[in-house]
C-alpha positions as CSV (number, residue, x, y, z in Angstrom):
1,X,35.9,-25.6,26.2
2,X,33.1,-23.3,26.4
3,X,31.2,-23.0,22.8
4,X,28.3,-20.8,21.7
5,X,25.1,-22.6,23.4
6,X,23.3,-22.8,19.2
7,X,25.7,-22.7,16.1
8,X,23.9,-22.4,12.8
9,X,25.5,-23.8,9.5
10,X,24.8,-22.4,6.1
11,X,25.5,-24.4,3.4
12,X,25.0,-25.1,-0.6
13,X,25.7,-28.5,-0.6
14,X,29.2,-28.0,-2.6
15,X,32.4,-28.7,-1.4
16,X,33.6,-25.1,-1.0
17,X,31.3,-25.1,2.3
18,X,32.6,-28.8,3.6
19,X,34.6,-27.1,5.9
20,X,31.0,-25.3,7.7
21,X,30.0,-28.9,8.1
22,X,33.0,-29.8,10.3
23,X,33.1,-26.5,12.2
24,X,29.4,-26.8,13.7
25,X,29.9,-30.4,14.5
26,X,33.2,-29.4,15.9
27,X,32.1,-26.2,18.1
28,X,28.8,-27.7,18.7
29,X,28.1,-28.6,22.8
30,X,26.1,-31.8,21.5
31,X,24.1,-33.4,18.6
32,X,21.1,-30.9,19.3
33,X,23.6,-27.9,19.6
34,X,23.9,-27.2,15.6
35,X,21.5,-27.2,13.0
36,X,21.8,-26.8,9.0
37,X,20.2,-24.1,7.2
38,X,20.5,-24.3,3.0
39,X,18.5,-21.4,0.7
40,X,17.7,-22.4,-2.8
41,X,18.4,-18.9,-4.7
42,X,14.6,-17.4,-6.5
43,X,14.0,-19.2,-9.9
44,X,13.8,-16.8,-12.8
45,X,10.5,-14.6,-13.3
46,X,8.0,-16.8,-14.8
47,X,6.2,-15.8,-17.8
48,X,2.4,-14.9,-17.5
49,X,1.3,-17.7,-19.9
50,X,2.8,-20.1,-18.0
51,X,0.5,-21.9,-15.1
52,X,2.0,-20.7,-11.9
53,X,1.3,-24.3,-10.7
54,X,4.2,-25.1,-12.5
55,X,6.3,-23.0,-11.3
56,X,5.4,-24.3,-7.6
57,X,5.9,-27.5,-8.5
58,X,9.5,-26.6,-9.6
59,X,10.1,-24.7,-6.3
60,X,9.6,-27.5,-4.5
61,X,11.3,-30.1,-6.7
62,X,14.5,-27.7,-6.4
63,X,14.4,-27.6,-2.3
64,X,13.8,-31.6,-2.8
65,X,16.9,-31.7,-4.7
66,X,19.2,-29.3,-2.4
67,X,17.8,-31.6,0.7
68,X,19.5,-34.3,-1.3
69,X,22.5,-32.6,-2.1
70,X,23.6,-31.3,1.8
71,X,22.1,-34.8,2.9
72,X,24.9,-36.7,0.6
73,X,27.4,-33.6,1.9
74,X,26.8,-34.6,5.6
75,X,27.3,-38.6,4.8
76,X,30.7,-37.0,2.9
77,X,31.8,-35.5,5.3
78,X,30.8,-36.7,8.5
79,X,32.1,-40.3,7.2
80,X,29.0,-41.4,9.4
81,X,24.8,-41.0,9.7
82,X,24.2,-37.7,11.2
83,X,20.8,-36.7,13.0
84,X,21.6,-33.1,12.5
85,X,18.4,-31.1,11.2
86,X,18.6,-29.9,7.6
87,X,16.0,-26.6,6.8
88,X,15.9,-26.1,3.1
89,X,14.1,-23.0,2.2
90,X,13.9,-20.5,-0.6
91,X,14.7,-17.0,-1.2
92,X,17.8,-14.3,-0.8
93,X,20.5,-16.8,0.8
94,X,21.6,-13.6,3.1
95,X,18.3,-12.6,4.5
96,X,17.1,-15.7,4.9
97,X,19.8,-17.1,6.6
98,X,19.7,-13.8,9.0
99,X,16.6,-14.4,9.5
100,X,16.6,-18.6,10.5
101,X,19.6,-17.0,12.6
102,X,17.3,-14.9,15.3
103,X,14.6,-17.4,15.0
104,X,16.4,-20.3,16.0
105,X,18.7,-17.9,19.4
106,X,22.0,-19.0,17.1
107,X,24.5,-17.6,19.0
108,X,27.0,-18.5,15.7
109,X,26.8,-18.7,11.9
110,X,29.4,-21.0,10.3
111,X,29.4,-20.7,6.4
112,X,32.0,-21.5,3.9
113,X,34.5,-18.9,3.1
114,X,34.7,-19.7,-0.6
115,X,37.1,-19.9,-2.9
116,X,40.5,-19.0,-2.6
117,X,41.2,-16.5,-5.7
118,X,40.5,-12.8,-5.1
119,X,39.2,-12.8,-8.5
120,X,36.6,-15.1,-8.1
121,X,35.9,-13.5,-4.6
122,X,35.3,-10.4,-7.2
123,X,33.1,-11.9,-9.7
124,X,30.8,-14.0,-7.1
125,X,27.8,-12.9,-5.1
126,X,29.6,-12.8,-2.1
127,X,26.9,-14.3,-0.4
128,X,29.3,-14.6,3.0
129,X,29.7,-11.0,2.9
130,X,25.8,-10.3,2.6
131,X,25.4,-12.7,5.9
132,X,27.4,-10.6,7.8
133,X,26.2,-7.5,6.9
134,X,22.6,-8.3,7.9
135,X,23.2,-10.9,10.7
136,X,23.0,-10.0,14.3
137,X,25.1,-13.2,15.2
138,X,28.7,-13.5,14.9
139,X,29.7,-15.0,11.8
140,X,32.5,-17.8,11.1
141,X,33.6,-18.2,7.9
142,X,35.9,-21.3,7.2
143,X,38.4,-22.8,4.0
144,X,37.1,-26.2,2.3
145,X,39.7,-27.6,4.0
146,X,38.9,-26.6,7.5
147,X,39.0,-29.7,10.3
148,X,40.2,-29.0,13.5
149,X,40.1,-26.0,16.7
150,X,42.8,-23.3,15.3
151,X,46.5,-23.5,18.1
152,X,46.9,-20.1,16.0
153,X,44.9,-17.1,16.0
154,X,44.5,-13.2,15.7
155,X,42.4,-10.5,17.1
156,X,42.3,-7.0,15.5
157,X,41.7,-4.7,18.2
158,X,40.6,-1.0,17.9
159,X,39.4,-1.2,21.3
160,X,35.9,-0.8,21.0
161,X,33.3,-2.8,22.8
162,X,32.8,-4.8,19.5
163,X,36.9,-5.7,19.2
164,X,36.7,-6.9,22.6
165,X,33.9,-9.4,22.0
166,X,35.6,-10.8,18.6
167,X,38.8,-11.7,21.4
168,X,36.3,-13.4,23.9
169,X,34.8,-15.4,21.4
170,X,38.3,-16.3,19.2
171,X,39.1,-18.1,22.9
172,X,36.4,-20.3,22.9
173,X,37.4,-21.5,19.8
174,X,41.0,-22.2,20.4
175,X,42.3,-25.4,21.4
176,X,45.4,-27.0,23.6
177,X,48.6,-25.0,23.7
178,X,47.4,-22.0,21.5
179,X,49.1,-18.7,20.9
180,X,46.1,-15.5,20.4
181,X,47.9,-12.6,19.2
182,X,45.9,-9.5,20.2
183,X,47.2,-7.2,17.7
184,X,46.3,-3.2,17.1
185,X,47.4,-1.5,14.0
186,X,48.8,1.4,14.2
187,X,47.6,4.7,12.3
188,X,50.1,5.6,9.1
189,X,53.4,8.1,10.4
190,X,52.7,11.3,8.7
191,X,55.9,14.3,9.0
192,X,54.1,15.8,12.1
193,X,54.6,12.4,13.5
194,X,57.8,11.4,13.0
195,X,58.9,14.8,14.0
196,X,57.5,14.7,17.1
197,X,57.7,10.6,17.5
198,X,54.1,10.4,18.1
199,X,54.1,6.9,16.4
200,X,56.4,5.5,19.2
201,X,54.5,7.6,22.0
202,X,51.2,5.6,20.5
203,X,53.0,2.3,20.4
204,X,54.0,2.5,23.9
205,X,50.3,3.4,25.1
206,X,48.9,0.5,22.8
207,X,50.8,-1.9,24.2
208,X,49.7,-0.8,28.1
209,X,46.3,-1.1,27.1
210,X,46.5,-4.6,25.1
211,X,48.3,-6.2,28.2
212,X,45.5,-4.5,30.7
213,X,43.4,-6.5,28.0
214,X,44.5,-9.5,28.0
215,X,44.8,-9.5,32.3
216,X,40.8,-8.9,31.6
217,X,40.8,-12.0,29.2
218,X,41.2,-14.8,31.5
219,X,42.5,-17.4,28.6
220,X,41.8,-20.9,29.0
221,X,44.7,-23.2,30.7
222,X,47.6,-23.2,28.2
223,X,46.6,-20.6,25.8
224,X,48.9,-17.5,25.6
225,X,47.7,-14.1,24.9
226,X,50.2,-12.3,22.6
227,X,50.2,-8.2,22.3
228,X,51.4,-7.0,19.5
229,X,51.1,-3.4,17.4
230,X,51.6,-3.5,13.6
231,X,51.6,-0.1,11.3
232,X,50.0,0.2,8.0
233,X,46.6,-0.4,6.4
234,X,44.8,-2.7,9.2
235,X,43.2,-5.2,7.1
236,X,46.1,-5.5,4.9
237,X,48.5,-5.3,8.2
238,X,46.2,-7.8,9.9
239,X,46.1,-10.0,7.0
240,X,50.1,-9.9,6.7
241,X,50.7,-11.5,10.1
242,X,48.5,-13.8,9.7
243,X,50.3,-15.1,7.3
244,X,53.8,-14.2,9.2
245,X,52.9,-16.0,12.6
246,X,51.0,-18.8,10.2
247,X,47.7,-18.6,12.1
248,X,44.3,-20.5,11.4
249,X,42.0,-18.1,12.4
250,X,41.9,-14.4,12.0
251,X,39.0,-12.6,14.2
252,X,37.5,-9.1,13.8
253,X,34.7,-7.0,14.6
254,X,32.5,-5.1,12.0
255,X,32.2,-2.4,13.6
256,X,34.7,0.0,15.1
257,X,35.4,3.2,16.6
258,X,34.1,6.4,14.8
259,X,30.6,7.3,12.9
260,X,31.3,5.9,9.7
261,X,32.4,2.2,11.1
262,X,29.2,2.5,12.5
263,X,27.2,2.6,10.4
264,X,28.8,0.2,7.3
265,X,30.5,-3.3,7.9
266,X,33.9,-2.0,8.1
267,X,36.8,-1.8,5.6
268,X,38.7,-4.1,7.6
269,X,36.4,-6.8,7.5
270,X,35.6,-6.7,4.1
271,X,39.2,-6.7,3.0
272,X,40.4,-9.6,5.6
273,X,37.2,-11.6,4.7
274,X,37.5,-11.3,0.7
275,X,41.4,-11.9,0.7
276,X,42.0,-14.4,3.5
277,X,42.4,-18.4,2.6
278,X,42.0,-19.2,6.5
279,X,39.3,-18.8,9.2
280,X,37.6,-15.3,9.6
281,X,35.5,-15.1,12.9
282,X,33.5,-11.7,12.6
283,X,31.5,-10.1,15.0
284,X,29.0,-7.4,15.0
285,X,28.3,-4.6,17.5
């Protein structure tokens, strides 16, 4: 299997991003393929009385101790000694993880998707979401639980440029006797529509140009490229099949067709992101 040539894991130590740990050592080539990247949040402002020598000091203790932390995560998870290369540093967990990211060539960022509950999706920083809205990599975002290639996975296509790469890349992640769905959503049927059946006209052309896609794919020995056209909201349609065909990985570009998905991270990557409880692969233009 063919895997991104650098893979660049950010973690916080806790066991919400276990799952990042497994995925780099999983889609890394070899020991020096992945490297660990952990970003102790600022401190608080410090007052002006206080001797900023001190403050320093506690700076440093703090990267000491998150050093520690991902060092015990890696002998927790890895169930062995791992030679792996830890960079602790401190600031904005989303820039500076951007930033280690085109420093270091990653040609992947593997973080931990977090927790599970919409609500607490809500109320957190959302510091996966910041990552892939500045990042120039693609960016894999896995469950706590995540330890093993996805056999399952889907591909929202809109059939940009940036759709296209998010299907290249979810094949180099599969394993063994995997099924990819490559699956386009539909627009909503309107009156005009179904009066004059556009929404089965569109259908018909969708599917022509998925199967022309996937002849273009070339999938690995065994895997089996999938076309299939939902209707509906595409994140929530997206997100609804994944739980249909039970798939492990759900891949998507953040940028589509049209000025405005150009020029934001896309609906349909927020919503699949914040809402999905397996594997979201997303890739930028």
């Amino acid at each position: 299997m063919t895997t991104p040539s650098t893979i660049l894991v950010a973690t916080d130590g806790r066991e919400q991003s276990d799952g990042a740990i497994r995925a780099g050592a999983l889609f890394a080539e070899n020991g020096d393929a992945w490297h660990i990247v952990s970003v102790v949040p600022p401190l608080p402002p410090v007052s002006a009385e206080l001797d900023l020598h001190i403050s320093t000091e506690v700076r440093d203790a703090s990267r000491d101790e998150r050093r520690r932390v991902v060092q015990e995560q890696l002998r927790r998870v890895m169930s062995q000694a791992s030679k792996v290369d830890v960079d602790v540093r401190s600031g904005d967990p989303a820039d500076i993880v951007s930033r280690v990211a085109t420093e270091s060539g990653a040609k992947l960022i593997v973080t931990g998707l977090g927790r599970h509950r919409l609500v607490d999706r809500l109320l957190a920083d959302e510091t996966t979401l910041h990552i892939i809205r500045s990042a120039q990599a693609p960016v894999l975002a896995v469950p706590p639980e995540f330890s093993r290639a996805p056999q399952t996975a889907i591909v929202g296509v809109d059939f940009s440029e940036t759709s296209m790469h998010a299907a290249q890349l979810a094949l180099q992640m599969v394993r063994g006797a995997a099924t990819v769905y490559l699956a386009n959503v539909a627009p909503r049927e309107d009156v005009l529509s179904l009066a004059t059946n556009a929404g089965a006209t569109y259908e018909a052309r969708a599917m022509t140009k998925l199967q022309q896609l996937a002849d273009e794919l070339e999938p690995p020995k065994f895997v089996h490229l999938q076309p299939v056209v939902r209707k509906g909201d595409s994140g929530t349609a997206l997100l609804s099949y994944a739980a249909d065909t039970q798939s492990e990985l759900i891949a998507v570009g953040t940028r589509g067709l049209g000025l405005v998905s150009r020029l934001l991270v896309g609906s349909v990557a927020t919503k699949v992101i914040r809402a999905a409880t397996i594997a979201v692969l997303t890739v930028p233009a």
